[in-house]
C-alpha positions in Angstrom: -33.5 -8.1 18.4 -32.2 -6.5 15.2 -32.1 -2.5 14.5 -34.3 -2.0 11.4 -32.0 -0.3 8.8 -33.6 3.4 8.9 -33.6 3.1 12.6 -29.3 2.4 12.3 -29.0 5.8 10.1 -31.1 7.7 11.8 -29.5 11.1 13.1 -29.9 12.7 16.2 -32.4 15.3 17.2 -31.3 18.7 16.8 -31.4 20.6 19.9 -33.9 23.2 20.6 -31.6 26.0 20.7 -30.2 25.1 18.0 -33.1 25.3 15.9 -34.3 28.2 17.3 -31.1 30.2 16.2 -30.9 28.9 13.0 -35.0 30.4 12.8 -33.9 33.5 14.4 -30.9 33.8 11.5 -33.2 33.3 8.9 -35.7 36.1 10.2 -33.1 38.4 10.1 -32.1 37.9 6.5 -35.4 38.3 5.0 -36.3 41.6 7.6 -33.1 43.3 5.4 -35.1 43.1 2.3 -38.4 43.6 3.5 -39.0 47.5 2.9 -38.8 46.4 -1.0 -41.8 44.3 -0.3 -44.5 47.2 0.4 -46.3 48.1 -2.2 -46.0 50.7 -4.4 -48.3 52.6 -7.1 -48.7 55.6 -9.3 -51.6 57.7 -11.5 -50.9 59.1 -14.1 -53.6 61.3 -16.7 -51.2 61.4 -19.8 -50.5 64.8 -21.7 -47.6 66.8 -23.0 -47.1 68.4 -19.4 -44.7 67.1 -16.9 -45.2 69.4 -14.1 -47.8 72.1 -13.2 -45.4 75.1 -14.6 -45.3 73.8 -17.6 -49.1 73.4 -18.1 -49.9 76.5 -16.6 -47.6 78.2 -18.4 -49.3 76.5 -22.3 -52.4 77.8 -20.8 -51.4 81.0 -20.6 -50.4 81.3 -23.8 -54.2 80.9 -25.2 -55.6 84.6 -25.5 -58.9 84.9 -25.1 -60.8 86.6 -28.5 -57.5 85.3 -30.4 -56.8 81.7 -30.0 -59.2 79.3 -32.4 -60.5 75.5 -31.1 -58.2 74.7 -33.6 -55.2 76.6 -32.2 -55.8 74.7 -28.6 -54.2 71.3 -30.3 -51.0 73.0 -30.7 -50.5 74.3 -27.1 -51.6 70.8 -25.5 -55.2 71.2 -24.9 -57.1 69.6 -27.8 -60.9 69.6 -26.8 -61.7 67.2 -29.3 -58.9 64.5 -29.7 -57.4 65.0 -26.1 -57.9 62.5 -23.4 -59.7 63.5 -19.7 -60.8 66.3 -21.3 -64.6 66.9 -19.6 -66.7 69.1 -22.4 -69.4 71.2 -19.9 -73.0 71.9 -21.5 -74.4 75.7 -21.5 -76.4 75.8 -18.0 -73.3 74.5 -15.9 -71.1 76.7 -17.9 -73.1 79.6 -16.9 -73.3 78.0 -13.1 -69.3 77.9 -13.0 -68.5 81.0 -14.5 -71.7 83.2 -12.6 -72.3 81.4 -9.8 -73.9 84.1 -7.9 -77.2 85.7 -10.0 -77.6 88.8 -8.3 -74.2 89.8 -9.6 -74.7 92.4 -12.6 -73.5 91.3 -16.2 -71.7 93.8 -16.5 -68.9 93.4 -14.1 -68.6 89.9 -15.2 -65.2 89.2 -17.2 -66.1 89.9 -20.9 -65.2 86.3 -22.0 -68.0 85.3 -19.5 -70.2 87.8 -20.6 -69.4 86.6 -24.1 -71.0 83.3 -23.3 -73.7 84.1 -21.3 -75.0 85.7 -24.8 -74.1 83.2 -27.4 -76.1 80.7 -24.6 -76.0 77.5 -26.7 -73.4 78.3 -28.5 -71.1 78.7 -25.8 -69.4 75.5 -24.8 -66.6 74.7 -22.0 -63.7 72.1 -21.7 -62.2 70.8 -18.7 -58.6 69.7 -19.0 -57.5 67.5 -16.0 -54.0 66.8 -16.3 -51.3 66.0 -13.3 -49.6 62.3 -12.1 -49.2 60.7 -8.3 -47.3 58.5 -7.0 -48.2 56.5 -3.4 -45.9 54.5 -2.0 -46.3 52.7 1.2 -43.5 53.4 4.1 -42.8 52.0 8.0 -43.3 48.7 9.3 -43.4 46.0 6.7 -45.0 43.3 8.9 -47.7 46.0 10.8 -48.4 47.3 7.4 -48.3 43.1 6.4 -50.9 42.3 9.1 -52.6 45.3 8.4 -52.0 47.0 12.3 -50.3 49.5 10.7 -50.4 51.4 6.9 -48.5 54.9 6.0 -48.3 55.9 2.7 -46.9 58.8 0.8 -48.7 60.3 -1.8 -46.6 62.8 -4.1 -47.4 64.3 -7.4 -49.6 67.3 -9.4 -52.5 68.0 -10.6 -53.7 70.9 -13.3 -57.5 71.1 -14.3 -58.0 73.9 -17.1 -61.2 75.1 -18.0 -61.4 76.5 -21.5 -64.6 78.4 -22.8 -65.4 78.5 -26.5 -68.3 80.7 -28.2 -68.3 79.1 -32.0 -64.8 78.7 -32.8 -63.2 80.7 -30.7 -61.5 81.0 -26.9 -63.4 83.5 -24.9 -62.3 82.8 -21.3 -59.6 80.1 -19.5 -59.0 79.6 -16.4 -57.0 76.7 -14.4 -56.5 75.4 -10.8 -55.2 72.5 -8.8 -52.5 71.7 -6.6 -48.9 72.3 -8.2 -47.1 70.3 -5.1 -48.8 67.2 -3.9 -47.0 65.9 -0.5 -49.1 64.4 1.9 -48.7 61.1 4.2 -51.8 58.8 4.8 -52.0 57.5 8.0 -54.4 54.0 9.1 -54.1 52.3 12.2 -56.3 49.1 12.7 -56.4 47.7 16.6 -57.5 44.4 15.5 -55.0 44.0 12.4 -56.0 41.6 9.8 -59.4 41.1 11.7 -60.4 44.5 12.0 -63.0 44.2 8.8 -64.6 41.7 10.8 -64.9 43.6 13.6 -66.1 46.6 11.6 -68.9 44.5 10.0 -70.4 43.3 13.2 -70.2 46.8 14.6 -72.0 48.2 11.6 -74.8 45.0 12.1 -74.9 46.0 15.8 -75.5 49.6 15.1 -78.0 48.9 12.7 
């Protein structure tokens, strides 16, 4: 009986071994670059600031009973034409700056006195300012499978409050958190089914 033609050229099997090494090799190159595959991602609320110091120190520079709305442009805090700028109406102005009512007026700060008697005319602005970056670290296959997630969050953030009777500052103030450094941890038990399992518990417990 005659060999069909494929059956004459056909090569032998590679050995098991074989193949497993040459999978093995190839696992190994792609684990070098896989610490570049986790994702990465960033925030950012623009403005002329670049770090907390330098916002807090523009803020400072607006003097309460001196500085104009219109002055507020020029140091980076432009109430009007500004983005993530919050404007606060009169009764939560008054809430923020008095939060306690059996305190007398009179040892409030004079700015906040100010606009506790101009009452509607009185007006606040929230500046929230600042940028973060989170980036995800460890394990790229547990963080793959989702077994495993850390991630780094870095960054700023600057909120200045701004209170204006008419056209005019009365009172400023600022907070926030000049040096953001914190690590997120998650660890899943079931990996990539642990939603499931999550939603079945929820439906049990319900």
């Amino acid at each position: 009986m005659r060999r069909r033609p494929c059956e004459a050229v056909r090569p032998p099997r590679a050995p098991a071994r074989l193949l497993s090494m040459a999978l093995a090799a190839l696992l190994s190159a792609s684990l070098a670059g896989c610490a570049s595959l986790l994702p990465r991602g960033s925030s950012e609320q623009p403005s002329g600031f670049d770090s907390f110091e330098s916002a807090q120190r523009a803020l400072e520079q607006v003097l309460p009973f001196r500085t104009t709305v219109a002055e507020l442009a020029g140091l980076g805090f432009d109430p009007e034409g500004g983005r993530n700028v919050t404007r606060v109406p009169y009764p939560e102005v008054v809430t923020r700056l008095a939060p306690h009512p059996g305190v007398p007026l009179e040892t409030l700060d004079e700015g906040v006195r100010a606009c506790v008697a101009a009452q509607a005319q009185c007006r606040a602005y929230v500046f929230h300012l600042g940028g973060q970056t989170q980036r995800r670290e460890g394990s790229f296959w547990l963080d793959f499978f989702n077994f495993k997630r850390t991630t780094a969050v870095a960054g700023w953030r600057f909120d200045g409050l701004v209170v204006v009777r008419g056209e005019l500052v009365v009172f400023r103030n600022f907070g926030g958190e000049a040096r953001i450094d914190r690590t997120e941890r998650q660890v899943n038990p079931l990996g990539p089914l642990q939603r499931a399992g999550d939603a079945v518990g929820a439906r049990i417990l319900n």
